[in-house]
LUMVEXNU-66058 format. One record per residue (C-alpha): x, y, z; residue in three letters. Coordinates in steps of 0.2 Angstrom, whole numbers, padded with zeros to 4 digits, always signed. Layout:
! residues N
XYZALA
...
END
This chain:
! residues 356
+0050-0124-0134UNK
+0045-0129-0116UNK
+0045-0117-0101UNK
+0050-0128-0089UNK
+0067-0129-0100UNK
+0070-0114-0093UNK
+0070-0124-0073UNK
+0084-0122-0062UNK
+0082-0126-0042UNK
+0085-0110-0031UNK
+0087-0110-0011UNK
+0074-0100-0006UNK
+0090-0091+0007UNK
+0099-0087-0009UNK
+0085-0073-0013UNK
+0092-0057-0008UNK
+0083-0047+0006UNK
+0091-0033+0007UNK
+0103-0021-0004UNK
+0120-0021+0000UNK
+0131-0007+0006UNK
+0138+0002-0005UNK
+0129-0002-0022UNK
+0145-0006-0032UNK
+0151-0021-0019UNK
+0139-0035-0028UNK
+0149-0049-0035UNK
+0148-0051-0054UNK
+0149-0068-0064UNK
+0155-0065-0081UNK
+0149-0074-0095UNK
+0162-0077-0110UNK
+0150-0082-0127UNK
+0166-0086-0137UNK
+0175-0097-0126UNK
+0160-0103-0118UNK
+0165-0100-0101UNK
+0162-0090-0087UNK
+0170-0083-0069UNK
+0167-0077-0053UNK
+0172-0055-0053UNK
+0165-0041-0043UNK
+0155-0028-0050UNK
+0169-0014-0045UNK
+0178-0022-0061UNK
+0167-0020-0072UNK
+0176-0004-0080UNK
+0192-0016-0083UNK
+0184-0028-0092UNK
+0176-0015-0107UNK
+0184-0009-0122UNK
+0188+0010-0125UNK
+0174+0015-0136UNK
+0160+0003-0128UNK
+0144+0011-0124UNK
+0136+0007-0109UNK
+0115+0009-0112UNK
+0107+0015-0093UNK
+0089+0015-0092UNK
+0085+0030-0082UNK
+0066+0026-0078UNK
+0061+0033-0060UNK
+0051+0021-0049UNK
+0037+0029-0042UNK
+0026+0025-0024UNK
+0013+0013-0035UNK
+0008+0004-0022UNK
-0007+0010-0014UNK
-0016+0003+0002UNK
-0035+0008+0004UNK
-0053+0002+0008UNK
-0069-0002+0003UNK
-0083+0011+0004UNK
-0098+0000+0011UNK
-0117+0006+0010UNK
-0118+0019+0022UNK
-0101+0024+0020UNK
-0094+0011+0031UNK
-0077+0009+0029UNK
-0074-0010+0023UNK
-0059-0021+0021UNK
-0041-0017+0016UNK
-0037-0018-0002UNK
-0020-0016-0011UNK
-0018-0009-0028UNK
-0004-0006-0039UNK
-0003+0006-0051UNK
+0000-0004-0068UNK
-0005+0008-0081UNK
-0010+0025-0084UNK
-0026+0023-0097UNK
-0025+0038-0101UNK
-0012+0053-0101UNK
-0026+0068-0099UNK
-0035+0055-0087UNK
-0033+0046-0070UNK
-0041+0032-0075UNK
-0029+0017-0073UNK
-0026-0001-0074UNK
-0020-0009-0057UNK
-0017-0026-0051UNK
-0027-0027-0035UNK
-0028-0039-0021UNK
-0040-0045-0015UNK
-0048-0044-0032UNK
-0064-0055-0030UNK
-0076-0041-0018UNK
-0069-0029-0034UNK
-0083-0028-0044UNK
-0089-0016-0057UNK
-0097+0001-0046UNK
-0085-0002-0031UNK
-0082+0013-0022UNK
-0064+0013-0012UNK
-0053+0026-0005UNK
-0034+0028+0000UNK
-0025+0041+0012UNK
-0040+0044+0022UNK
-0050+0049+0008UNK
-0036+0059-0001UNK
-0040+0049-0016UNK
-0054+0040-0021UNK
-0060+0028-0035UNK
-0073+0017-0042UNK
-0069-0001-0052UNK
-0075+0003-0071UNK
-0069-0013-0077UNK
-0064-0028-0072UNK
-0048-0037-0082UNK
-0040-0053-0081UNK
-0026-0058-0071UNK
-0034-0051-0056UNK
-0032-0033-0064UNK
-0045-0019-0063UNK
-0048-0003-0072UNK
-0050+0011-0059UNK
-0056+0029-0061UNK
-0049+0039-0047UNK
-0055+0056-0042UNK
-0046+0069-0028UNK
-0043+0088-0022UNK
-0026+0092-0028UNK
-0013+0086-0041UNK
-0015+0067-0043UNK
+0002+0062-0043UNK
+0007+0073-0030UNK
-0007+0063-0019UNK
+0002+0048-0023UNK
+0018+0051-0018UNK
+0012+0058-0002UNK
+0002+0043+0000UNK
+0009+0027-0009UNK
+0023+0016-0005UNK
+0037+0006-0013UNK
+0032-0005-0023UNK
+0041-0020-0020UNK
+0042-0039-0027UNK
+0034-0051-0017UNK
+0053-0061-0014UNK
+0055-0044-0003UNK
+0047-0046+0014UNK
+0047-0029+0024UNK
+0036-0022+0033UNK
+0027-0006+0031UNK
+0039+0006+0042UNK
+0055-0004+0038UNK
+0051-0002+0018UNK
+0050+0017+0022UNK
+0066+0019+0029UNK
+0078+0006+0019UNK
+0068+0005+0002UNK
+0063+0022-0003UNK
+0080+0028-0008UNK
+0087+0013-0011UNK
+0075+0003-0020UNK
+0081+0014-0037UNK
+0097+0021-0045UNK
+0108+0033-0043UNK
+0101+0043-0060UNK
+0085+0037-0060UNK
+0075+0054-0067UNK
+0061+0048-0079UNK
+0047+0046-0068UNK
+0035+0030-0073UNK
+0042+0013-0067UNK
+0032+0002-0054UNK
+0050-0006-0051UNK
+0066-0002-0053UNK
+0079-0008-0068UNK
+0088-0017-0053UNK
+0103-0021-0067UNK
+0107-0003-0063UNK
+0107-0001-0043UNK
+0124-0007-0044UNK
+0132+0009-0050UNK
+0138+0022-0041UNK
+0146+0039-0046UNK
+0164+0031-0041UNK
+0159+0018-0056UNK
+0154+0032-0068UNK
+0169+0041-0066UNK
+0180+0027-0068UNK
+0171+0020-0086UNK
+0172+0038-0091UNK
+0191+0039-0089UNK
+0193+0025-0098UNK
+0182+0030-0113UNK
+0167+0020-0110UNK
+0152+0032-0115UNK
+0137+0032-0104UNK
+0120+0032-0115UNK
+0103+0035-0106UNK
+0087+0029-0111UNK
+0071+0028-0104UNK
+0061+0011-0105UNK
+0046+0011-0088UNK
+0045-0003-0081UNK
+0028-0011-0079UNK
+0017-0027-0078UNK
+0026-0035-0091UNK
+0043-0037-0082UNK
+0036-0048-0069UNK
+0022-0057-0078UNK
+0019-0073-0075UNK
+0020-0086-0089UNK
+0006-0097-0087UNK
+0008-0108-0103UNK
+0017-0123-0106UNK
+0026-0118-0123UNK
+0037-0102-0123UNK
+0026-0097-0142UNK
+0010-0095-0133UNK
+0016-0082-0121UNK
+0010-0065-0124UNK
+0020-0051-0115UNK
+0010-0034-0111UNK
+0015-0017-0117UNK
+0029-0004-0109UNK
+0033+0011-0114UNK
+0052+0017-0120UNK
+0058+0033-0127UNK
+0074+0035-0134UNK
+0081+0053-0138UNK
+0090+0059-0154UNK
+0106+0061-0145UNK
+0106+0043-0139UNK
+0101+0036-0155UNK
+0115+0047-0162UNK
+0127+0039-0150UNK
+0123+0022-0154UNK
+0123+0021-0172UNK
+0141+0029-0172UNK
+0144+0017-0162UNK
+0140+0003-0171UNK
+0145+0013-0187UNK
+0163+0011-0178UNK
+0162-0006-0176UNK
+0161-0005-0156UNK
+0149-0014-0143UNK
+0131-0007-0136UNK
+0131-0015-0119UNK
+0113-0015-0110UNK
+0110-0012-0092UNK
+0098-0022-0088UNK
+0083-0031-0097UNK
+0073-0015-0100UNK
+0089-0007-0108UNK
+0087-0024-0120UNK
+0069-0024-0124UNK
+0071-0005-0128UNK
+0085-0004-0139UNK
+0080-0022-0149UNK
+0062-0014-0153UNK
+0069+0002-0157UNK
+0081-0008-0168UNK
+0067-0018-0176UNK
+0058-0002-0180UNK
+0069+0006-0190UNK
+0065-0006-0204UNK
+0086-0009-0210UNK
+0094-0023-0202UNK
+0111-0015-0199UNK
+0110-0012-0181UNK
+0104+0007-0178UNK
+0091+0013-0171UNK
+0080+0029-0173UNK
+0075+0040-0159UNK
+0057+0036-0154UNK
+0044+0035-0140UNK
+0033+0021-0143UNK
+0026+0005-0133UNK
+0034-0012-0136UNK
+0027-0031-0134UNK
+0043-0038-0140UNK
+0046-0055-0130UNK
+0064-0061-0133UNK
+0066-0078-0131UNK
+0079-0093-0139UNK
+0080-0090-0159UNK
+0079-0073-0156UNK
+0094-0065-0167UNK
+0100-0048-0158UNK
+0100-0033-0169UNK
+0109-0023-0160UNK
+0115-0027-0143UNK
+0133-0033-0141UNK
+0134-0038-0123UNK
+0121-0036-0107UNK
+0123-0032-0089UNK
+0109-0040-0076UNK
+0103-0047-0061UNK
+0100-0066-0059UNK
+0080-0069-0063UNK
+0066-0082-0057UNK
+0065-0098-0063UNK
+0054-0100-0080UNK
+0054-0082-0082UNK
+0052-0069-0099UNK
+0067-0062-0091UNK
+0076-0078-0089UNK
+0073-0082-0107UNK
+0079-0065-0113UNK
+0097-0067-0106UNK
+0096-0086-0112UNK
+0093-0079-0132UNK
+0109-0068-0131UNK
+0121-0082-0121UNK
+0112-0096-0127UNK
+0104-0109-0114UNK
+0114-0121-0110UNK
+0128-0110-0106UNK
+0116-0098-0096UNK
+0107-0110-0085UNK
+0126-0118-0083UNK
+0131-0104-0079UNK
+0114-0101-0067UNK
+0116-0117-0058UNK
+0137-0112-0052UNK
+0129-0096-0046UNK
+0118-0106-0036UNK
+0133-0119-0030UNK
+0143-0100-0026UNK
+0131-0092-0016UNK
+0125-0079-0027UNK
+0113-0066-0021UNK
+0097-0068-0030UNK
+0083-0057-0039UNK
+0081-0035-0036UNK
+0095-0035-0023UNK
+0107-0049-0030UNK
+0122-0048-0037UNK
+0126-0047-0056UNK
+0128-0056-0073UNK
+0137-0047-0087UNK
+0138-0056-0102UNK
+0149-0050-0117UNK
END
């Protein structure tokens, strides 16, 4: 299977700049797998169009201020040029030895000294990785992650142009959702920016439970597929945990012949490996914490999940291809292209898909 079946043209004034106010007003295209169809809604709807019993699977990951700006440390001490990190991967959990994706890379080599917040923080380049990733040992006075929040910024994709003051001010509260606790992501589930405690009270009324999960989302959600043939991609590892009381909640679920709807791609990815691991094939899961690599692509049979709510995603992508395995592809990138024909808001702060 070819990547570049997974194509569609986007208008580059279609990508979504900024989030809209309030969350819930996105519009939402649903997507009908039996009747092969699907049409224009808003995101406000979404309680009418679930069944009494449905649960709704949040991922509540917290993005964290990742993105760190900082210098070179030249002989003598000289300050040197800018560099940008992002905090990728902790390495290790009694450790501040990460993986990062740094820019620009190439003046990175083994032994470079740098430092961020004024010398707040400071590291030296222990490895160098592909990719334009580094491994970085950092060393400071005070609680590490505490330095970083006081330090870092939002780490945004790169569709997003702000600049530095303006991301402050509109993206720190708003690049996240409204029950985001979990601390870990480098960006946000963006599936579920939409809801708002006005949604939740409303699915609740009408007996739509509300499962949370935790799936952090790193590297391998915006990793760029650099091969011709959709096999040879590799996605790297994230980490998930899900609690006994949401495992609970989804098997009886599934025991009762109801849907598991995922928020998001995350959501997805969690659930299906948490599926795959419990060795059965009757749709449960097991509460676990464990890292996934699980790449969901057309030909992929779901395990578990019945239905999936997410943004509209970049052409040729991992994510792109997950929402094609559950609606299939022809219907998806039909359903992709109308989107674009509408005037569909695009990418973190688009509007919706919901697929059932």
């Amino acid at each position: 299977m070819l990547v570049s079946d997974f194509n569609f043209a986007l208008p580059d004034e279609l990508i979504a700049q900024a989030p809209l106010e309030p969350r819930d007003a996105a519009r939402m295209l649903v997507v009908d797998r039996a009747a092969h169809s699907f049409r224009n809604s808003q995101f406000i709807e979404l309680p009418a169009l679930l069944n009494v019993g449905d649960v709704l699977v949040v991922n509540n990951t917290r993005v964290f201020p990742a993105r760190l700006l900082g210098h070179r440390v030249l002989p003598d001490s000289f300050t040197g040029a800018q560099i940008e990190t992002l905090l990728a991967k902790r390495l290790d959990a009694n450790t501040n030895e990460w993986e990062v994706i740094a820019r620009p890379g190439r003046a990175l080599k083994v032994g470079t000294q740098v430092v961020f917040g004024n010398g707040l923080l400071k590291g030296e380049i222990t490895a160098v990785l592909d990719d334009g990733k580094r491994r970085i040992r950092f060393t400071c006075d005070g609680a590490f992650n505490d330095i970083v929040d006081r330090i870092g910024n939002t780490p945004l994709p790169p569709y997003i142009q702000r600049e530095a003051d303006e991301q402050h001010r509109l993206d720190e509260p708003r690049y996240q959702t409204v029950y985001a606790k979990e601390r870990g992501a480098i960006a946000a589930p963006t599936a579920g920016m939409h809801f708002t405690e006005r949604v939740f009270a409303e699915l609740k009324a009408r007996g739509i439970q509300i499962v949370e999960i935790t799936h952090h989302v790193g590297y391998a959600t915006f990793q760029p597929i650099r091969v011709a043939e959709v096999e040879a991609h590799r996605i790297e590892s994230e980490s998930y945990e899900i609690s006994e009381e949401a495992a609970a909640a989804i098997n009886a679920a599934k025991l009762n012949g109801q849907r598991v709807i995922a928020v998001g791609t995350t959501s997805t990815r969690a659930l299906e490996s948490a599926a795959a691991s419990a060795a059965n094939d009757d749709g449960t899961v097991r509460a676990e914490r464990r890292a996934t690599e699980l790449f969901i692509y057309p030909g992929y049979r779901y395990k578990l999940v019945d239905g999936l709510l997410t943004n509209f995603h970049l052409p040729q992508s991992s994510l792109l291809m997950l929402v094609a395995a559950l609606g299939g592809r022809e219907l998806i990138l039909s359903a992709y292209r109308h989107a674009v024909t509408e005037r569909y808001r695009f990418y973190s702060y688009g509007d919706c898909m919901l697929i059932l």
